[in-house]
Structures are given as C-alpha cells and as structure tokens.
C-alpha angles and dihedrals in degrees: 000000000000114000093247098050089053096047086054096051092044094060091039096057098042091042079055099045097034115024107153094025114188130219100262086216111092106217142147107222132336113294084056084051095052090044095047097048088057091046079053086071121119080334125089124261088235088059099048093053086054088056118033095067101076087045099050086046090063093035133013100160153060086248098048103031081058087058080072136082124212096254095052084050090048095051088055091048099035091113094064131066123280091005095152087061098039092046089060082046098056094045093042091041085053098051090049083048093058099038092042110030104024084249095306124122115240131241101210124092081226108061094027087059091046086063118092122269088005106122129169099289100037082057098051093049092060092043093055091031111037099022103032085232102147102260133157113205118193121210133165096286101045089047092057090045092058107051093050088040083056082226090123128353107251096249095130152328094263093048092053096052092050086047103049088037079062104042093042127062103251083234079073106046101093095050102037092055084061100044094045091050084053102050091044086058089042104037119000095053120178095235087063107095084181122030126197100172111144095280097038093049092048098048081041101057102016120070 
C-alpha cells in the first residue's frame, strides 16, 4: 500500500470509529489536567480517574496543592505506580508553578518541561490538549501503532513522533493523537503478537 493511500485509510477508519474523540483524564481546569496527565504515567487512565477525585477535591489547584506535603499527596495517589516520586513532583511542580507562573500552568514546551516530573510528552499532551497548539504526543499505545501500521520503525518514542508529524497534516495532529490512543485500547491491543485488527489486516494484505 502506497504511503498516501495508507495515510488516507488510517485517518478515514478512525474518523469513523472515533469522530468526536474525549480526553480520557477526568479534570476541572488546567492545573487538574497537568497533574492527571503525570499521574497517567506508567498507570492506566481508568485508574487515575478512580483516584484523583478525592485528590482535586482537596486540592485543585497550584495554592492548595503547596498546603500539602508529599506525603499527604502520596497518600491521595498510593494506589497508583511510582506514587512516592510523583507525589515530590506534584508538590515540587506546584511550588514552581506559584514562584514562576503566578500558579498558572504554562503554554510553552519550554517552561512546561522545566516543571518537575513534566517530560516531553507530558508536555505535548497539555499543548494539543489544553492549548489547541499542533502537537503529536506519542504514548504506549500510539508507538506500537506506528510501527505495525509501517508508519516508523519502532526505534524509539521520539522517532515515531517525527515520523507520524511528517506522514499526517499538522491540522490532524490533536485528534489523531486521541483516536489513535482509543483504537490502540478497542482494536490494536499489545497482547496481540499478530494483529489483524481492520487496518492491520488491510496494510497487511493489501499492498
């Protein structure tokens, strides 16, 4: 199948499938958004909206998440991976917020990836999401998409997202991140060694 003609099916089936796709991260305004997404971190979405209620309801945002110490955010967040770390990062992430952006969460790469915790993706997620700025964020779920799909090699995270931010229109970019994340949990699952979900089948046999 010719590049262009993949590319074109790709973005047909999941606008079909997916055509008003949500963010998966329940959250009330920003600064939520920003701490949910690096809860989201080696932990499921589904387990970070059982947890972060309780958490946001306490503190939703960078003033009153400060009032608490780590361990009080850690004791919010236990129930998820890496919680003792994320907890420190929280806490670290909310007090920059404060002294450098008056409690607001930035919208430039730059100053979002100078925040604890807050790495590359995390800070593309918020720019497409948050801040509408064309960003293609590549998790779990979108790498391994993208290497069955032939559309980059798998060599890396990094790779993948240069590859995809060549192969797709930038107007695509936001909400392809999203559908592509969904139909990797429905249909392109990990445990499958070999997929033969629609688009696979049809890059697969159907050259």
């Amino acid at each position: 199948m010719k590049l262009a003609d993949k590319v074109k099916f790709v973005t047909s089936t999941l606008e079909k499938l997916y055509p008003n796709p949500e963010i998966p991260l329940n959250h009330e305004n920003n600064f939520t958004f920003l701490v949910a997404v690096m809860l989201s971190a080696q932990s499921t979405d589904k387990k970070v909206n059982e947890i972060s209620p309780r958490l946001f309801k306490k503190a939703n945002t960078a003033e009153k998440m400060n009032l608490l110490n780590a361990d009080e955010i850690k004791n919010y967040i236990k129930e998820i991976g890496l919680a003792p770390t994320k907890s420190k990062n929280i806490k670290k992430m909310s007090q920059q917020l404060l002294s450098l952006h008056e409690g607001k969460v930035p919208n430039t790469f730059e100053e979002l990836e100078n925040l604890a915790g807050v790495g590359h993706k995390t800070a593309s997620v918020i720019m497409s999401q948050a801040f509408n700025h064309s960003a293609f964020p590549v998790d779990t779920h979108i790498h391994r998409l993208a290497f069955r799909w032939k559309l980059s090699n798998g060599k890396n995270v990094a790779t993948t997202e240069n590859d995809l931010k060549r192969k797709f229109d930038k107007s695509l970019w936001n909400k392809l991140h999203l559908q592509m994340i969904f139909y990797g949990r429905e249909w392109c699952q990990a445990r499958k060694k070999e997929c033969n979900c629609q688009i696979c089948y049809k890059i697969k046999y159907h050259r």
